[in-house]
C-alpha positions in Angstrom: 53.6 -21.7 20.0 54.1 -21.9 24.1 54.0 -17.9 24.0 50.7 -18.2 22.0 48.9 -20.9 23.8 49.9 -19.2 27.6 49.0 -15.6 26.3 45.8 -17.3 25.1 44.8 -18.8 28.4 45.7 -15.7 30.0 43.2 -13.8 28.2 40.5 -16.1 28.6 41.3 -16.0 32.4 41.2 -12.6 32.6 43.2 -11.8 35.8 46.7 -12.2 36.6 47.3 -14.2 39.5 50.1 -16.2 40.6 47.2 -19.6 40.1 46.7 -18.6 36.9 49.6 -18.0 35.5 50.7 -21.5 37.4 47.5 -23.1 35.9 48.2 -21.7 32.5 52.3 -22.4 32.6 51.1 -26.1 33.6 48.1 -26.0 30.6 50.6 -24.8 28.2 53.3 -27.8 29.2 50.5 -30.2 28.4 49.1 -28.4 25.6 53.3 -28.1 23.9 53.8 -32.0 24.6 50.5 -33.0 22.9 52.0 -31.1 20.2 55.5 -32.4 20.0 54.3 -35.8 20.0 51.0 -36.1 18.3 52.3 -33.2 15.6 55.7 -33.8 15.0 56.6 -29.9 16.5 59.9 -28.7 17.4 61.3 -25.7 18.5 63.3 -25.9 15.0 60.0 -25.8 13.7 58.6 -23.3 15.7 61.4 -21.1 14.9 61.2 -21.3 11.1 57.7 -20.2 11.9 58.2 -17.6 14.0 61.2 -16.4 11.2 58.3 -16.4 8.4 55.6 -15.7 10.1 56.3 -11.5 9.1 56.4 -12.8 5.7 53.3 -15.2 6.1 51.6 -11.5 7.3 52.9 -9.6 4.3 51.2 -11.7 2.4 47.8 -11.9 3.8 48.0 -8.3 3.6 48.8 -8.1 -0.2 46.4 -10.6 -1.0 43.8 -7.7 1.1 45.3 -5.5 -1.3 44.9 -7.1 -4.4 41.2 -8.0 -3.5 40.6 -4.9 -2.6 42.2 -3.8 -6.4 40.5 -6.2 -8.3 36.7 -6.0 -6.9 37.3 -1.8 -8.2 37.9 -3.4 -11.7 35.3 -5.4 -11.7 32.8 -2.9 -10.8 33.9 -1.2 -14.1 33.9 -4.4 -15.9 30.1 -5.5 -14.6 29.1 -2.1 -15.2 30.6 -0.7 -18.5 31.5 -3.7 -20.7 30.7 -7.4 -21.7 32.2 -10.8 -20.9 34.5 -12.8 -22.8 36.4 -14.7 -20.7 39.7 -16.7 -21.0 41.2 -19.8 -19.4 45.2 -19.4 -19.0 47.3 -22.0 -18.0 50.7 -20.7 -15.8 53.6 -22.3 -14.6 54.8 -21.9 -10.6 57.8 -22.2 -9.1 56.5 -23.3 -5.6 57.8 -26.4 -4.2 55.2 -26.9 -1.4 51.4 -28.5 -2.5 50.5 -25.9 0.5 52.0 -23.2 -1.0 50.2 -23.9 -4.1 47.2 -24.5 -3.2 47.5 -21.0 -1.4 48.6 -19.5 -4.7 45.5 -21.3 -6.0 43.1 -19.8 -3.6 44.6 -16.2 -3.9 43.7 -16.2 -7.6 40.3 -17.7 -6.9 39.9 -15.0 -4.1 41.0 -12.5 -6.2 37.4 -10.9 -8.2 37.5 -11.8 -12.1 39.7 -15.1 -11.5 39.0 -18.4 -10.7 41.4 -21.2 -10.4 39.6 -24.2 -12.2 42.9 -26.8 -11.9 46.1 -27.9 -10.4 47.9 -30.2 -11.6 51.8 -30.2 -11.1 53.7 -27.0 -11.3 50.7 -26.0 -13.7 47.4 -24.2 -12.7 44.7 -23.5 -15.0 42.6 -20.3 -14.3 39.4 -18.8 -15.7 39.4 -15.3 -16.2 36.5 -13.1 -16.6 37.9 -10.4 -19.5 41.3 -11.1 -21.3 43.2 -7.8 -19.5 42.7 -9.7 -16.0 44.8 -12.8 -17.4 47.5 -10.3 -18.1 48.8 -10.4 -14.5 48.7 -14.0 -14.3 52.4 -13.9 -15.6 53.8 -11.7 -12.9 52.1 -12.8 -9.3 52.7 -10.6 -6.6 51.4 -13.9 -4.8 53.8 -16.1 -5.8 56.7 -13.8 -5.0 55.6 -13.6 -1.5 55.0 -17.3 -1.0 58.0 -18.1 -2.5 59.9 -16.1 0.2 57.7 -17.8 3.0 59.2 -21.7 1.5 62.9 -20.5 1.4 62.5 -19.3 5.6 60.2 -22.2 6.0 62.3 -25.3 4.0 65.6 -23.1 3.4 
């Protein structure tokens, strides 16, 4: 988080001068000790982070993908066929309410699917044509996030 906030302040500064990068070291102390102490940080914590945070970027990237898959279904679906939706109710394995309600918002962002409750380990989703409720089963999502929890909690 130090590496972010300096680089940050070094790119709205613009130039790199021995004040600046003084300035911005002495920004980025304050900035860091405001953190440990009003935000519980630690560098344990920031390490966890910085281990999961290729995993946290695979993800946002495959939910991209699956967007991107799901809004060329429903093009066909809009266009060629009529609505009968379904509600499904799955079960996760995530331990985190974070992590679920991520899980919860990549089905919601995800074109056909919305997720209507969440309650527990269980999430109730809508979904516009039977077929789409078939991959509720097997998330891609979940997979991913559960990877992100075991670097992040162990």
């Amino acid at each position: 988080m130090a590496l972010t906030f300096f680089l940050f302040w070094m790119i709205l500064e613009g130039k790199w001068t021995l004040e600046t990068v003084a300035v911005g070291a002495a920004i980025t102390a304050a900035a860091m000790a405001f953190a440990w102490k009003a935000c519980d940080w630690s560098f344990q914590k920031e390490w966890k982070l910085y281990r999961a945070s290729f995993r946290i970027i695979g993800y946002c990237l495959t939910v991209i993908s699956e967007i991107v898959k799901a809004n060329l279904k429903m093009c066909g679906i809009v266009y060629w066929s009529t609505s009968d939706g379904v509600v499904r109710t799955i079960h996760t394995n995530l331990q985190t309410r974070l992590a679920k309600m991520a899980l919860a918002n990549a089905i919601t962002l995800t074109p056909g699917t919305i997720t209507v409750a969440m309650e527990g380990d269980e999430l109730t989703v809508h979904c516009l044509r039977p077929e789409l409720a078939e991959g509720l089963d097997d998330l891609i999502f979940e997979k991913k996030l559960l990877k992100i929890e075991e670097a992040l909690h162990g």
